[in-house]
N, C-alpha and C positions, 0 to 999 in steps of 0.2 A: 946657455947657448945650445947644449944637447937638448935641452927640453923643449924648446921653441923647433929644433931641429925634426923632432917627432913629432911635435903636432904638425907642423907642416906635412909631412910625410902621411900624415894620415888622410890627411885635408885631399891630397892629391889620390890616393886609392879608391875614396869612396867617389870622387868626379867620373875616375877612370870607368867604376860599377854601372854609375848608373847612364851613361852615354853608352854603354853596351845594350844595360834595357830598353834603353827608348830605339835604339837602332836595331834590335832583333826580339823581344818581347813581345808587343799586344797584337804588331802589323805582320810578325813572320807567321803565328798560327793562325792571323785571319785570312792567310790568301790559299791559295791551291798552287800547285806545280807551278803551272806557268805563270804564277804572280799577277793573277786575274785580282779585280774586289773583290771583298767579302764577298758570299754565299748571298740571296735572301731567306728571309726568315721563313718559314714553314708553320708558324703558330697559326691554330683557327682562331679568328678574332670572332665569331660566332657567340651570341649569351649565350650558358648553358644553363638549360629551365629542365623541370620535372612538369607535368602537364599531368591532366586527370581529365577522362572523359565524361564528359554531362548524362547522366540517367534519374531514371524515373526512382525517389524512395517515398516513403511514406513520413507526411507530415502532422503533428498533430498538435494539438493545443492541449499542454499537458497542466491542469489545478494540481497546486500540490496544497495540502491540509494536513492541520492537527486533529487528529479523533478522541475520542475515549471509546473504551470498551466499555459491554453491558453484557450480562447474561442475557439470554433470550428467554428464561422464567426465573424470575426473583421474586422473595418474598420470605417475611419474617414469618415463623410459625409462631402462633401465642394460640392458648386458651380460650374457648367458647366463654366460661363459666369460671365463677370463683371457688377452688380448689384444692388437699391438698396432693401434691404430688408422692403420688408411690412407690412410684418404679419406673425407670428411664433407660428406654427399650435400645442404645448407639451410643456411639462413640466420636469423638471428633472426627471431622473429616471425612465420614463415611459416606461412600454412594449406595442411594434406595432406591426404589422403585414406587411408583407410586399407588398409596392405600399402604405400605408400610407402617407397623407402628411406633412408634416414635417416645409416648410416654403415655401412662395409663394414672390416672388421677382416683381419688378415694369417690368409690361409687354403691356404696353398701347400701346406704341407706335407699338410694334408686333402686338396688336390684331387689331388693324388701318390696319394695312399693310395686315394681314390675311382676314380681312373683302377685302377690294380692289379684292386682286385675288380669290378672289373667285365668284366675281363680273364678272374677269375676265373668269375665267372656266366656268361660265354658260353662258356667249356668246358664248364663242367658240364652246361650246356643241350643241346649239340652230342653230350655223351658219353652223355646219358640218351635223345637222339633214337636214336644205334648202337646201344645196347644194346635199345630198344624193338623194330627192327627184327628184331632177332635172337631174342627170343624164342619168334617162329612156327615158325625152326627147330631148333628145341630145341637152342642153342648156348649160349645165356642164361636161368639161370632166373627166376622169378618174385622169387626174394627177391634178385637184382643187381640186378636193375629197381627196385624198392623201397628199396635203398642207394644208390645211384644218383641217385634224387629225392631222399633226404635232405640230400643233398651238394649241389643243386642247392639245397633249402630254406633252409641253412645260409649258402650262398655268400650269396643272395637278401637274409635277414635283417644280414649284416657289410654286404652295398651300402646298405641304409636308413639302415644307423647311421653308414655314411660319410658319407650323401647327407644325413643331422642335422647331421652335424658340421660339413660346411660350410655350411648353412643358418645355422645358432647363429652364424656368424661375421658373416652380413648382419644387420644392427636392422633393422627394417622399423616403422612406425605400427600399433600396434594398433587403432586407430579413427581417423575423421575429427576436425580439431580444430586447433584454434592451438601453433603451437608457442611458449615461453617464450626465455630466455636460454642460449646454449649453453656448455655447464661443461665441454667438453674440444675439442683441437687434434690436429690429424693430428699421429703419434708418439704419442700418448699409449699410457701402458700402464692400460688397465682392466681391471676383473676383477667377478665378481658383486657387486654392491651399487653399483659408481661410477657415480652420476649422471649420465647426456651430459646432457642436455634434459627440461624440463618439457611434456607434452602434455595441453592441455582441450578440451572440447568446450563451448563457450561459447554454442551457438546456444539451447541452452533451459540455465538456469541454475536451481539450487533454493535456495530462501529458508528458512530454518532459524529459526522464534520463539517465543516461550514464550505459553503460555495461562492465566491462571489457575487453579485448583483447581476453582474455583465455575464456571467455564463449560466443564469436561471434556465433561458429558455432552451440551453443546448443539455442538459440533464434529460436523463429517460430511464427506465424502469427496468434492469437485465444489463447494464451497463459493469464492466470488465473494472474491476479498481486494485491497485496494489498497497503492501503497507509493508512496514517495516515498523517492530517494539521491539524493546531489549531482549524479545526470544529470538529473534528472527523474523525474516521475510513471510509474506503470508498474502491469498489473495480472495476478495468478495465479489458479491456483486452488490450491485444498488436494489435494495427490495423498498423502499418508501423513500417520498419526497416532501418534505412539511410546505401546508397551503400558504404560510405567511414569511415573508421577511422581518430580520429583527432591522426592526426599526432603527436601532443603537448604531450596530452594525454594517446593515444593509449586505447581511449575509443571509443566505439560504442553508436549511439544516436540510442534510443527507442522510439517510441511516443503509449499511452495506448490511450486508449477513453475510458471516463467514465460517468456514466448518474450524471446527477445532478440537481432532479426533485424538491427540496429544495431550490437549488442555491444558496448553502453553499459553492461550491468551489468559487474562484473568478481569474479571467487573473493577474496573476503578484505572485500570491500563491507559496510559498517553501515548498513541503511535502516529507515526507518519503513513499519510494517504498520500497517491500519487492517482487522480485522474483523468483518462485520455479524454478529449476530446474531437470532432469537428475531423475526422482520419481524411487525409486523401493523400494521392499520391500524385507528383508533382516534377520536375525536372529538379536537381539538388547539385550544387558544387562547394566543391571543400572553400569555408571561410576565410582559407588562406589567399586565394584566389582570385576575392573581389578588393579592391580600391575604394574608399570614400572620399569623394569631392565633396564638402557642406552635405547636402539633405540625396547626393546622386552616388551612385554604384556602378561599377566600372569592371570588367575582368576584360584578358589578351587572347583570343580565341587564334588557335592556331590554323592557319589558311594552307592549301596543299602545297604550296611551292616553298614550304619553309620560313613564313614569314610572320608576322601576327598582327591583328587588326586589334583596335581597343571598342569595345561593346559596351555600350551603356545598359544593364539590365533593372530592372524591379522586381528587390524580393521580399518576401513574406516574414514565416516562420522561421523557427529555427531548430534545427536537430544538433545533438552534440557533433560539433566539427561540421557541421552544414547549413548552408542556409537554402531556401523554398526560393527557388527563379517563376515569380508571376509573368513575368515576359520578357525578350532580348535573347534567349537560347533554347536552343532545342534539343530533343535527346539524342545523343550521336556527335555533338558538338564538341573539342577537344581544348582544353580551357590550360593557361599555364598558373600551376596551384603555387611552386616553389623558384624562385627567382625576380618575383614579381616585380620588386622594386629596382631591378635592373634593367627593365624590358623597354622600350620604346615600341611607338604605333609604327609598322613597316618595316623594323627591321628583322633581320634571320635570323634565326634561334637554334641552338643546338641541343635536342634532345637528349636529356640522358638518359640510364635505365632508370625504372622504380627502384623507391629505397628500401633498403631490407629492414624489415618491422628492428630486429635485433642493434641495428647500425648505428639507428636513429638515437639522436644524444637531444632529440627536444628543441632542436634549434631550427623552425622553418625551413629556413634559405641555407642552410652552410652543405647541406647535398649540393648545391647548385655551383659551388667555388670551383670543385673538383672538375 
């Protein structure tokens, strides 16, 4: 009986509580003194948007491509003549000049043979000076004189082909440039075609990349290109344009020339091209901005009494974060970038400030909640 006696007792306290709350709780702090109604509310029912004003950027039609890199002078050094080697003038990797010597081959037996006629041309020389002599007194006539210089002609022409043939036996650099790994040892026997050493000329190097079909005719000669290789960024221009398409393909080769005062780029290199096309400058608003309906484009242009109109525009290109307005707006025109999927045609909008670069967490719209 005590037990039943407390629960009741309880039963009855908490009745008591809550007929307190409902009689002086939710309705005594919504009224004022005089026990008027509630207050009205004061919230702005306004969307609140971020808005970007329409201006003029620069649009362009950007090829991006794979190149390779070339030296701008390449070429294997080998041997005139079959040879052997004596003496090898470098080292790997060395930069020469060009007419540098490089390697000097066994030429004994030339310079024997070179030494002889030349023996021979200063007689001849000596014998056509006595015989000229002699002709005033009619002891020599005209046609020894003239046999004479042919002998001397002949001699003249064997000394040049001596004085090649020992030439042929020095290599010398055909141009400035880097020299590669060297592919022969004193002793060695070479002969036309053996490989000694690789030589490039690496200070300006050319970039070789394909274009596509549909942008042949916008390519021109002095054209601005970028690239990026595993050294870093780097930029050329366009110095050649190849006359034919591959077939296969239906790509157009491009070759850029680029300085490479570093000699970071290298011949055999894979980089990335980046180039502009078609530049102009155009009205642009941030992509956040426009709406797509099926195949139409839509942005909220903000009208002066606070309110916004929905504009059907046509646009182009694309820049990062932007796209090209062909028609529908114009520069000065005040567009809502952030809130957009809140917005309705006609009604008022409440401006907010710009967002601070720092704030922004990447989410479009969530400035706009606030």
């Amino acid at each position: 009986m005590k037990a039943i006696g407390g629960f009741l007792g309880l039963v009855l306290v908490v009745a008591i509580v809550a007929a307190a709350w409902f009689a002086f709780g939710p309705e005594h702090g919504a009224r004022d003194e005089g026990g008027d109604a509630p207050a009205a509310s004061q919230r702005d029912e306004r969307t609140p948007v971020r808005v970007s004003e329409v201006a003029p950027r620069t649009f362009e039609t950007m090829v991006e491509s794979l190149g390779t890199v070339e030296a701008n002078e390449s070429v294997v050094v080998t041997a005139s003549v079959t040879e052997r080697v004596v003496e090898i003038l470098f080292d790997d990797g060395d930069a020469v000049e060009a007419g540098d010597v490089l390697v000097r081959l066994d030429a004994d037996e030339e310079r024997a043979a070179l030494r002889e006629i030349r023996v021979q041309v200063d007689e001849a020389r000596r014998e056509l000076d006595r015989v000229r002599d002699r002709v005033a007194d009619g002891v020599v006539t005209q046609q020894q004189v003239d046999q004479q210089r042919s002998r001397l002609n002949e001699a003249e022409a064997r000394l040049a082909a001596a004085e090649a043939r020992v030439a042929n036996r020095v290599i010398r650099a055909p141009f400035s440039g880097r020299l590669g790994l060297r592919q022969v040892s004193p002793g060695s026997l070479v002969s036309p075609g053996t490989a000694i050493v690789e030589l490039d000329d690496v200070s300006v190097v050319k970039v070789d990349f394909a274009v596509p079909e549909r942008h042949a005719a916008a390519i021109g000669l002095g054209m601005e290109v970028a690239g990026r290789s595993a050294s870093g960024e780097f930029a050329g221009q366009v110095a050649a344009v190849s006359n034919r398409l591959d077939v296969a393909t239906r790509t157009l080769t491009v070759r850029a020339l680029v300085e490479n005062p570093d000699l970071l780029l290298r011949p055999g290199m894979l980089v990335n091209i980046r180039l502009p096309l078609d530049p102009v400058e155009r009205p642009g608003v941030p992509e956040g901005a426009i709406q797509q309906v099926a195949d139409q484009h839509f942005v909220f242009r903000l009208r002066d009494d606070g309110t916004v109109e929905r504009v059907r525009i046509r646009i182009g290109r694309r820049d990062p974060g932007y796209a090209e307005v062909l028609d529908g707006l114009e520069p000065g025109d005040t567009v809502v970038s952030e809130g957009v999927s809140r917005v309705r045609d006609g009604r008022e909008v409440r401006v907010l400030p710009p967002r601070v670069p720092d704030s922004d967490n990447g989410n479009g719209e969530a400035g706009a909640d606030t």
